[in-house]
C-alpha positions in Angstrom: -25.6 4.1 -32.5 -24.4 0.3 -31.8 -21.1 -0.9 -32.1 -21.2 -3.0 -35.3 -20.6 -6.8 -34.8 -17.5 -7.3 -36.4 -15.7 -4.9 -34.2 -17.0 -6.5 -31.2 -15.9 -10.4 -32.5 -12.6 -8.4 -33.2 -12.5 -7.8 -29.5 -14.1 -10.7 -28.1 -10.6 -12.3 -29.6 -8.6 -9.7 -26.9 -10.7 -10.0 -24.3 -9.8 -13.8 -24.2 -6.0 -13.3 -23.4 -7.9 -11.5 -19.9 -8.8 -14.1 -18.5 -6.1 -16.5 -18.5 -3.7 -17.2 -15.8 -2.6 -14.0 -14.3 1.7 -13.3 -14.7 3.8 -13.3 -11.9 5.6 -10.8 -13.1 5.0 -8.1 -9.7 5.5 -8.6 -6.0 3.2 -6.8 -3.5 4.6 -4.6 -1.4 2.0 -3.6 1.1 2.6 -1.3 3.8 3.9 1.3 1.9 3.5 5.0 2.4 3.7 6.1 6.3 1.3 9.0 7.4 2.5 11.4 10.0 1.4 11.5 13.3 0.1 8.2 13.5 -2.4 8.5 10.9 -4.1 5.5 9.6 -4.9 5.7 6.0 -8.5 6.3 4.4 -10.2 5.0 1.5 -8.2 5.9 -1.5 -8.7 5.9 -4.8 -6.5 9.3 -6.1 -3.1 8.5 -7.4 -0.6 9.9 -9.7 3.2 10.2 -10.5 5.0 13.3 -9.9 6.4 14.8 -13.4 9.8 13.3 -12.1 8.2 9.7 -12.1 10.4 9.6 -8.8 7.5 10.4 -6.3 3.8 9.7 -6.7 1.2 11.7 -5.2 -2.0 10.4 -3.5 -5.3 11.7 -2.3 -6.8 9.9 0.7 -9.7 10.3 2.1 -8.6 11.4 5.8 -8.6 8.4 7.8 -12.1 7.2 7.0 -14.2 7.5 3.7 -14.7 11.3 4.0 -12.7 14.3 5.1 -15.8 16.9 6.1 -15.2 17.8 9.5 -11.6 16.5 9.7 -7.9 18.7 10.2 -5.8 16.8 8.0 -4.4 17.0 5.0 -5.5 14.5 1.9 -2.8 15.8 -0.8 -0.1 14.2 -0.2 3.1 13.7 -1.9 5.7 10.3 -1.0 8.7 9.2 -2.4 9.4 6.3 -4.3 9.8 4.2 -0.9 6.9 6.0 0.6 8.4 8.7 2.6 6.1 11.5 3.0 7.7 14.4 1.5 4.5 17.6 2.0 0.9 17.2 2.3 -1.8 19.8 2.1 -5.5 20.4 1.4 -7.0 20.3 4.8 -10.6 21.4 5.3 -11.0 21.9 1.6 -12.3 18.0 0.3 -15.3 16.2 1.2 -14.6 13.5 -1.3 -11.4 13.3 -3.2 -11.7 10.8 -5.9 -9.7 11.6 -9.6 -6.1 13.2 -9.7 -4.0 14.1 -12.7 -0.5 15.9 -12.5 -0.1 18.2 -15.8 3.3 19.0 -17.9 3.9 22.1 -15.3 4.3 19.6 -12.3 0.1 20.9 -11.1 -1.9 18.3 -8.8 -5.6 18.4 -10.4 -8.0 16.6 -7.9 -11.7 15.8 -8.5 -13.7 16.3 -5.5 -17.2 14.0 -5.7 -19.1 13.6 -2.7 -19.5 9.9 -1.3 -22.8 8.1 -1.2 -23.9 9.4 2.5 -25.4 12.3 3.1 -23.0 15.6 3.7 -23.9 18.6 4.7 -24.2 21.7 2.0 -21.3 23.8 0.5 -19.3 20.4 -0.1 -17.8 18.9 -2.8 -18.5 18.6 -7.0 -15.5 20.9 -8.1 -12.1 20.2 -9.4 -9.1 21.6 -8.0 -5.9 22.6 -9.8 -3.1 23.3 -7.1 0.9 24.3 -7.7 2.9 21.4 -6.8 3.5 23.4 -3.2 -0.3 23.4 -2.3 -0.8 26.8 -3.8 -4.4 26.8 -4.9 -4.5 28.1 -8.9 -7.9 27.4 -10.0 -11.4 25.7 -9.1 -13.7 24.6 -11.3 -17.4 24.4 -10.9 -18.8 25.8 -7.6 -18.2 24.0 -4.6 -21.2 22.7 -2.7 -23.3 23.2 -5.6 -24.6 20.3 -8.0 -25.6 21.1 -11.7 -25.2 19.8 -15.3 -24.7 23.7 -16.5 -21.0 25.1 -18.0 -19.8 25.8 -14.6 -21.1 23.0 -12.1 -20.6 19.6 -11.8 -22.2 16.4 -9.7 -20.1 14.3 -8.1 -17.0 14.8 -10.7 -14.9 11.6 -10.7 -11.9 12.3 -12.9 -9.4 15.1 -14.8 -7.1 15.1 -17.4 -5.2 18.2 -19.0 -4.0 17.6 -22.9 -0.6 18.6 -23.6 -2.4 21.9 -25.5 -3.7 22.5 -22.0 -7.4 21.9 -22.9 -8.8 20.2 -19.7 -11.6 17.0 -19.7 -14.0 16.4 -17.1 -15.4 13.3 -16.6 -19.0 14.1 -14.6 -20.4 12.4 -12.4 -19.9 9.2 -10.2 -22.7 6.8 -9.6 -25.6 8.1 -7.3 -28.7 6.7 -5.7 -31.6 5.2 -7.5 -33.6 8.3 -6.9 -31.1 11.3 -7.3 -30.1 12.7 -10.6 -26.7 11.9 -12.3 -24.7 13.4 -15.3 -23.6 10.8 -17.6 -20.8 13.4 -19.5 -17.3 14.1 -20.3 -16.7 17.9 -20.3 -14.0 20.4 -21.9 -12.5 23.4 -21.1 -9.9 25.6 -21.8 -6.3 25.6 -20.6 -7.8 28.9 -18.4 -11.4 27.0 -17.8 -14.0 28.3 -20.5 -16.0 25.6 -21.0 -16.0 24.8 -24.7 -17.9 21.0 -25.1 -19.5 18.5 -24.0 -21.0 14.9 -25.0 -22.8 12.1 -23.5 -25.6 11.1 -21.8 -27.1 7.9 -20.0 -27.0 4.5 -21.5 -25.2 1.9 -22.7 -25.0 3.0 -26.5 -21.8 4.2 -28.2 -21.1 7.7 -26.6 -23.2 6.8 -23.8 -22.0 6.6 -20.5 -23.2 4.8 -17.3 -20.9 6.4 -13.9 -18.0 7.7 -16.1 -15.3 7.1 -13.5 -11.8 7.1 -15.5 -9.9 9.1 -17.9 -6.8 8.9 -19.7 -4.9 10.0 -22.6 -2.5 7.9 -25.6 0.4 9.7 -27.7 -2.1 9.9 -30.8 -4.2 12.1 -28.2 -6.7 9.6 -28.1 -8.8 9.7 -24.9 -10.1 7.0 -23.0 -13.4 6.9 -20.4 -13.7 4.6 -18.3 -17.3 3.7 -18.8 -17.6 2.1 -15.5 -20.8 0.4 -14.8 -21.0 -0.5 -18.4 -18.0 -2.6 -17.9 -15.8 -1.1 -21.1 -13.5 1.8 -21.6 -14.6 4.3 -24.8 -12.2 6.2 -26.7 -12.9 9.6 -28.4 -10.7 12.1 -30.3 -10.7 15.8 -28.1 -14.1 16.6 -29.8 -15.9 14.0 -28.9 -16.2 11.8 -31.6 -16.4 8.3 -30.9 -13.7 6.2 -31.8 -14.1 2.7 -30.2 -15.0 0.4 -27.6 -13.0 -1.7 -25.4 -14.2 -4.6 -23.2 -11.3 -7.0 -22.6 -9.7 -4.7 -19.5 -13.0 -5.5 -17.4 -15.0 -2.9 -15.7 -12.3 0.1 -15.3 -12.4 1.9 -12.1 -9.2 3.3 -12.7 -7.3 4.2 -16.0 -3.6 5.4 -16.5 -1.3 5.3 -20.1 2.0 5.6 -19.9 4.8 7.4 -22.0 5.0 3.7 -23.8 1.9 3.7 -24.4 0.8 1.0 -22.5 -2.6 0.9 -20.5 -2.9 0.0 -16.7 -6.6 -0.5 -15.9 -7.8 -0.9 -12.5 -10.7 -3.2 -12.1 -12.3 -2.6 -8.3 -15.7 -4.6 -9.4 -15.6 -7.2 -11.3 -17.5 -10.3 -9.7 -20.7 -12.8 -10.6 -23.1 -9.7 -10.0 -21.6 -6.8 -12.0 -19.4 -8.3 -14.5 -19.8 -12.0 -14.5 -16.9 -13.9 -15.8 -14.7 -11.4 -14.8 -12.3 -11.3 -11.8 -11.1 -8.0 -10.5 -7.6 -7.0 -10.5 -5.1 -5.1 -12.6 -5.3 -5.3 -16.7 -2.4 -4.4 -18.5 -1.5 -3.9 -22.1 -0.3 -2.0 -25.3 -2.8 0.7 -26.8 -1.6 0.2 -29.9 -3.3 -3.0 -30.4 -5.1 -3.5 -27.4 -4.2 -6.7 -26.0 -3.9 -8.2 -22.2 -0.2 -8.8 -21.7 -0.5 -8.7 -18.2 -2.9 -9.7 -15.1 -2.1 -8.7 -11.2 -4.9 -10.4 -9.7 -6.7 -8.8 -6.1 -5.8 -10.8 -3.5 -9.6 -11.2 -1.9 -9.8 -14.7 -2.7 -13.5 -14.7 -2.5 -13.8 -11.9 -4.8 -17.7 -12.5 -5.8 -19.2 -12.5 -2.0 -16.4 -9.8 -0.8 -17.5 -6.1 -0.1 -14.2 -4.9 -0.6 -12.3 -4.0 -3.5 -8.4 -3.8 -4.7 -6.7 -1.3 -6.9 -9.4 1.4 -7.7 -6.8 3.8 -8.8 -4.0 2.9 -10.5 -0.4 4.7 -11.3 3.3 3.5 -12.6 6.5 5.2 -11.7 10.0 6.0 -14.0 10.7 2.4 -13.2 8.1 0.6 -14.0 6.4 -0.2 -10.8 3.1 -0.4 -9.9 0.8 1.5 -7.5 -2.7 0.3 -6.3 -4.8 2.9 -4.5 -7.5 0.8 -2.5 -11.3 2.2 -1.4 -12.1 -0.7 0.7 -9.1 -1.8 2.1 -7.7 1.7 2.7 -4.1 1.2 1.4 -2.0 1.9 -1.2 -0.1 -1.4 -2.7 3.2 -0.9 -4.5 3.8 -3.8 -7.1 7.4 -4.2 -7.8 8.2 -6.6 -11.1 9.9 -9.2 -10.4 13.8 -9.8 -11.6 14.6 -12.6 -14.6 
């Protein structure tokens, strides 16, 4: 099905207000979030508020851009000034990539598995801990790659509904010669796989590395369509609903309780999305405009291999947290008074 061309015109109008001068309306606070033990940080892209919205918890990637073989824990949980309050999760991720925190205060984590070769017995499963580490539940079979009911390749995100229902969004981006689900996936609050939809292509309900997910208070939910450079939306069965292009090519997606959309754009240059810059898009879902721009501070952003924000979460007051693949941090963006 294509999106008829009035809808698009509709949002061609929104997606002009992304692209004007960004606001300065946040300072950067980098440096945030110490590690124990001398720890340097790893590529991150895993990032969520705590259900007080006074801590955010992260998922990093164990120093480098994978944890296999490493004794350290990925799961951790900071305050809001980034003092490390627990951590957890060692020798269990090869890849940790999506996080969502549900209503109970639970730390969901998607575990993908990067583009390098890993051994076997790694990776594609989603883990649903207590907020102490406990382990409650996996999903899919770790180390094992499939497009069945129970296995997953290279998972990228979760969300849990507030009816508990849980959505999959499977898989990230592979090679040009290894296979790749194109889906979003739904189970029940104890895991029974009820639904799926999607497949490859650039079509309405079609999906090209499905990297985001997110949810609105009229229990809309929003994919990321990454390398299609839009976000979809789709009621919980899987109807489609829309398309949005003016947040740019969303690596990372969160709504908060206001409604209001933060979307992470890690890719956006002359070759992937030209016209584009990368950066932080923010606006209302209600009517889907760009209020707001925090630009990435590469200032060569079309010949640069790295990337900003890739995740993105906002805390009970507002501010703003970048979790960065490439240049292994996690920025805070605190808005600026007057």
């Amino acid at each position: 099905m294509r999106i008829p061309v009035v809808f698009c015109a509709v949002f061609a109008l929104a997606a002009v207000l992304a692209f004007a001068e960004p606001h300065d309306s946040y300072t950067a606070i980098e440096g945030w979030g110490e590690l124990p033990d001398g720890r340097e940080w790893g590529a991150t892209s895993a990032i969520y508020p705590a259900r007080d919205g006074k801590h955010i918890w992260v998922a990093e990637r164990c120093g480098g851009n994978s944890c296999i073989g490493s004794d350290v824990d990925p799961i951790l949980l900071f305050d809001q000034q980034g003092t490390l309050i627990r951590s957890f999760g060692a020798g269990m991720f090869a890849w940790p990539h999506g996080m969502f925190v549900d209503a109970d205060g639970n730390v969901w984590v998607a575990d993908a598995v990067g583009y390098a070769a890993v051994p076997p017995g790694w990776g594609h499963v989603i883990y649903k801990f207590s907020p102490q580490g406990e382990l409650l539940m996996t999903l899919g079979k770790k180390g094992v790659a499939g497009a069945g009911e129970d296995t997953f390749r290279k998972p990228s995100d979760v969300l849990v509904a507030p009816d508990g229902n849980i959505f999959v969004v499977d898989g990230h981006g592979s090679g040009p010669d290894e296979p790749v689900n194109n889906r979003v996936v739904k189970f029940n609050s104890d895991g029974e796989y009820l639904l799926e939809w999607g497949v490859g292509g650039g079509d309405a309900g079609e999906f090209a590395d499905p990297h985001a997910l997110a949810m609105d208070s009229q229990g809309r939910l929003f994919v990321g369509d990454r390398a299609n450079s839009r976000i979809q939306l789709f009621d919980q069965e899987g109807n489609y609903l829309a398309t949005w292009t003016q947040f740019g090519r969303p690596s990372g997606l969160y709504i908060d309780s206001n409604d209001i959309l933060y979307c992470a754009d890690s890719e956006s240059n002359a070759r992937r999305n030209p016209g584009w810059k990368r950066g932080i898009r923010i606006g209302s879902v209600k009517d889907g405009f760009v209020t707001e721009f925090i630009p990435d501070p590469e200032p060569d952003q079309d010949n640069s291999g790295t990337s900003g924000a890739e995740g993105v979460a906002v805390d009970a007051d507002g501010n703003v947290y970048g979790a960065e693949v490439g240049p292994r941090q996690v920025v805070k963006y605190v808005r600026n008074q007057g």
